[in-house]
C-alpha positions in Angstrom: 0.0 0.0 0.0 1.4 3.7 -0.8 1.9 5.8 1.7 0.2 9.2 1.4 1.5 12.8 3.3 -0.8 12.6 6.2 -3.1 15.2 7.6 -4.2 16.0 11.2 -7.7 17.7 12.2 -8.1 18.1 16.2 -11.9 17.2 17.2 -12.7 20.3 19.3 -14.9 18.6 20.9 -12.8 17.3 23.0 -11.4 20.7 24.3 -12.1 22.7 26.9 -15.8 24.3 26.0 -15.1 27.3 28.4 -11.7 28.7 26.5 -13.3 27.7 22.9 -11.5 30.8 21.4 -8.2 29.8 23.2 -8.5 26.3 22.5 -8.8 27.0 18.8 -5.7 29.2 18.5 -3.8 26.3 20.6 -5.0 24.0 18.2 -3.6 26.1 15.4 0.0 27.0 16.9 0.4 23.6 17.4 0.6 22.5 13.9 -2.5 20.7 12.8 -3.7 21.0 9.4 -7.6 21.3 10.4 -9.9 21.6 13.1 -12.9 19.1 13.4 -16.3 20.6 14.7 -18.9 17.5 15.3 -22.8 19.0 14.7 -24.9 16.9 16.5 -29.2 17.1 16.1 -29.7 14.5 18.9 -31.4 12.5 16.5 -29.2 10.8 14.1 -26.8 10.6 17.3 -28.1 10.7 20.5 -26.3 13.7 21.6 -26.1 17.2 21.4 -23.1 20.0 20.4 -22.2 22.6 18.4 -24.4 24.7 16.2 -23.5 27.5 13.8 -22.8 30.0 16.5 -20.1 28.1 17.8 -18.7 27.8 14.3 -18.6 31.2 13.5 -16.6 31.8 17.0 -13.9 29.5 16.2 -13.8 30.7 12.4 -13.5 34.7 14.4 -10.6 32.7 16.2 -8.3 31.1 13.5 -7.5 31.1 10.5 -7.2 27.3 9.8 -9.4 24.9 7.4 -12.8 24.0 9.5 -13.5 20.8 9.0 -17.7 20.6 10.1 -19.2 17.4 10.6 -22.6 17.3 10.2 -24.0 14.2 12.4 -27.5 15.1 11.8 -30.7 14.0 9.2 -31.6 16.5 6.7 -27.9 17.7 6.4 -29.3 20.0 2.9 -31.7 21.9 4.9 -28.2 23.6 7.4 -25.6 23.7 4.3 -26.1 27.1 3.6 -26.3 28.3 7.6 -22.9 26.6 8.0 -21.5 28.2 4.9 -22.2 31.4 6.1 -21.2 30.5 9.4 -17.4 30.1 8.3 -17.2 26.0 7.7 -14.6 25.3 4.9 -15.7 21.7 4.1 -18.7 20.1 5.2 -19.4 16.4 5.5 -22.6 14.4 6.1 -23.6 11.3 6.6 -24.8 8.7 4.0 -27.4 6.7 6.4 -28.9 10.9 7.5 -30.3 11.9 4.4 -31.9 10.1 0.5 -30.7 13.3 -1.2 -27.1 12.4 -1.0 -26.1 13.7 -4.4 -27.9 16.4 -4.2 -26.3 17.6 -0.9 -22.9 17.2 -2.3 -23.8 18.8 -5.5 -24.8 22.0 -3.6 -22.2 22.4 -1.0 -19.8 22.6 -4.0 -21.8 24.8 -5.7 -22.2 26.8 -2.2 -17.5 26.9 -2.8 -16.6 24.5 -0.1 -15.5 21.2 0.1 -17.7 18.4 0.4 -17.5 15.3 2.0 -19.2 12.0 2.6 -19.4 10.0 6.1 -20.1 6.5 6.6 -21.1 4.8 9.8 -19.1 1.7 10.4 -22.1 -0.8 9.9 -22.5 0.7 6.7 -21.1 -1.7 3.8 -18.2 -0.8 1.4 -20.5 -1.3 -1.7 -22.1 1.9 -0.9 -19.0 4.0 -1.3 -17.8 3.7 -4.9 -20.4 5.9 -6.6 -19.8 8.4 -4.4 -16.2 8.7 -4.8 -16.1 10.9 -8.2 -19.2 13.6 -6.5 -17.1 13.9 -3.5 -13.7 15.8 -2.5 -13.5 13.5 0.7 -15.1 10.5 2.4 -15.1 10.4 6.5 -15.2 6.5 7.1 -16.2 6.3 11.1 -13.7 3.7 12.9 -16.4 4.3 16.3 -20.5 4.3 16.3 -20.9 8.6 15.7 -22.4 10.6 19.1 -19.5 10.6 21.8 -16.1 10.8 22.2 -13.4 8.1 23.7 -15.0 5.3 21.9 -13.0 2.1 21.7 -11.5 1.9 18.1 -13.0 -0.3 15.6 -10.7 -2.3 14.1 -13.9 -4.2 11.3 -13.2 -0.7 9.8 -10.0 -0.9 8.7 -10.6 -3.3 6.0 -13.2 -0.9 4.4 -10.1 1.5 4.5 -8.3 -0.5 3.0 -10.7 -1.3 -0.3 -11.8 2.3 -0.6 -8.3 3.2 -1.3 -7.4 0.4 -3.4 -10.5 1.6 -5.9 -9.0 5.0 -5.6 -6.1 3.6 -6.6 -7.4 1.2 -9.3 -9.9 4.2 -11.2 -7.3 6.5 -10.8 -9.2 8.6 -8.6 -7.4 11.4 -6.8 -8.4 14.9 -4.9 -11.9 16.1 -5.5 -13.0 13.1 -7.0 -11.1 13.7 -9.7 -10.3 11.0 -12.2 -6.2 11.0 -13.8 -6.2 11.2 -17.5 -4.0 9.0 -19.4 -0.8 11.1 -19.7 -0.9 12.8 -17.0 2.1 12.5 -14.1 1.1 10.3 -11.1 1.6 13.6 -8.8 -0.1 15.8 -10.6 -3.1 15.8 -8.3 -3.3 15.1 -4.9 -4.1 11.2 -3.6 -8.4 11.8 -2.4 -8.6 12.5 0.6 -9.6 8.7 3.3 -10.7 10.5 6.7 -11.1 8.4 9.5 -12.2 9.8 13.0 -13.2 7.6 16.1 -10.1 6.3 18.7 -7.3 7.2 16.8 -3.9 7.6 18.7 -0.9 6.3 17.8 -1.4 2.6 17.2 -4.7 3.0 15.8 -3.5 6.0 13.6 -0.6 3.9 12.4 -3.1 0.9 11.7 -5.3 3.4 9.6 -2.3 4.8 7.4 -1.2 1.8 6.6 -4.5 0.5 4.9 -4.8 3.9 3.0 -6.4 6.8 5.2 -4.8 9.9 4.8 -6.7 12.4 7.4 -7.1 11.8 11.2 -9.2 13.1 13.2 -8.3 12.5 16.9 -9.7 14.4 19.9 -9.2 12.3 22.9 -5.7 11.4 22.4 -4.4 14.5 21.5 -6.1 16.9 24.4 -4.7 14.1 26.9 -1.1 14.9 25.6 0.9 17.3 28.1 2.2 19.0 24.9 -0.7 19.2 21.8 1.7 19.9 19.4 3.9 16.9 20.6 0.7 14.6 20.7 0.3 16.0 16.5 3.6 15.1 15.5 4.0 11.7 17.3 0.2 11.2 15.0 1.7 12.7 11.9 4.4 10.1 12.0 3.1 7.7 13.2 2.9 5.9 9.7 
């Protein structure tokens, strides 16, 4: 399996709630390349977190990529409040809403970069088609609604297979498909996200199936030093 350059977006929710501002510039001077904000209805997860207000705080706060998570049904109906609410990319989940095209379709056209989720019950065979309409997929290594989970190892094997048809269709950033011709590196490898107890082992486990993008929360705001806690993930390949 190639190794890709490897990516790492903080979950804020995992910070301290009371110094969101602070917590947001901490996460940027430490080095990450994103920060995750989890949006959670209560419904499709039974739990309850940010909203839009909170997102426009942090975006007030730094200047790095926000990576929003939508955890919630009818993700179309919030797109455009997100949007406006300073979200850079915005992914949903598959199992949340029948208008799944249609969603992607229109946080592109709303600019921003749009990405896919997939609970870990959810079968590989749903992924493929999705792959060209989308700049990311988020594949859930822990059932989505709270944090610390136990890591789900079943998941790495759907890692594993979404990257090899990456790899096989020539598939590459933005759903993009390589032209015959063109140089290997000429686009960036698409973008595997995985979020749900990733440290170190488990980050190194994900890697080396195909994910390029962690998501850690837990881990990382248990490290004395965040930015040490980033690099040790970075690397951890």
């Amino acid at each position: 399996m190639r190794k890709f350059p490897v990516q790492i977006s903080p979950s804020i929710l995992s910070c301290d709630f009371g110094r969101l501002s602070e917590e947001a510039q901490r996460i940027e001077h430490s080095g990450a390349d994103a920060i995750h904000i989890d949006v959670m209805d209560g419904h499709f997860v039974p739990n309850l977190t940010l909203g839009p207000r909170a997102v426009e705080a942090i975006r007030r706060s730094t200047s790095l990529f926000l990576d929003v998570h939508l955890m919630m049904y009818n993700p179309f109906d919030y797109v455009e409040m997100f949007v406006q609410a300073g979200a850079d990319s915005l992914s949903f989940h598959f199992e949340a809403t029948e208008d799944v095209e249609d969603t992607l379709a229109f946080i592109r056209k709303c600019g921003k970069k749009a990405g896919l989720a997939f609970r870990p019950e959810t079968s590989f065979s749903m992924i493929p088609k999705y792959l060209y309409l989308s700049d990311m997929v988020l594949l859930m290594t822990v059932s989505p609604g709270f944090g610390g989970q136990e890591f789900m190892s079943d998941v790495l094997e759907k890692i594993r297979l979404t990257r090899e048809y990456c790899d096989r269709h020539g598939i590459r950033e933005g759903g993009i498909v390589s032209q015959p011709g063109m140089h290997s590196d000429a686009l960036a490898p698409f973008t595997i996200q995985v979020d749900g107890g990733i440290n170190e082992e488990t980050g190194k486990a994900c890697i080396q199936v195909g994910a390029n993008m962690l998501v850690s929360g837990h881990y990382l705001f248990s490290q004395i030093s965040l930015a040490e806690g980033i690099k040790t993930l970075r690397n951890c390949s």
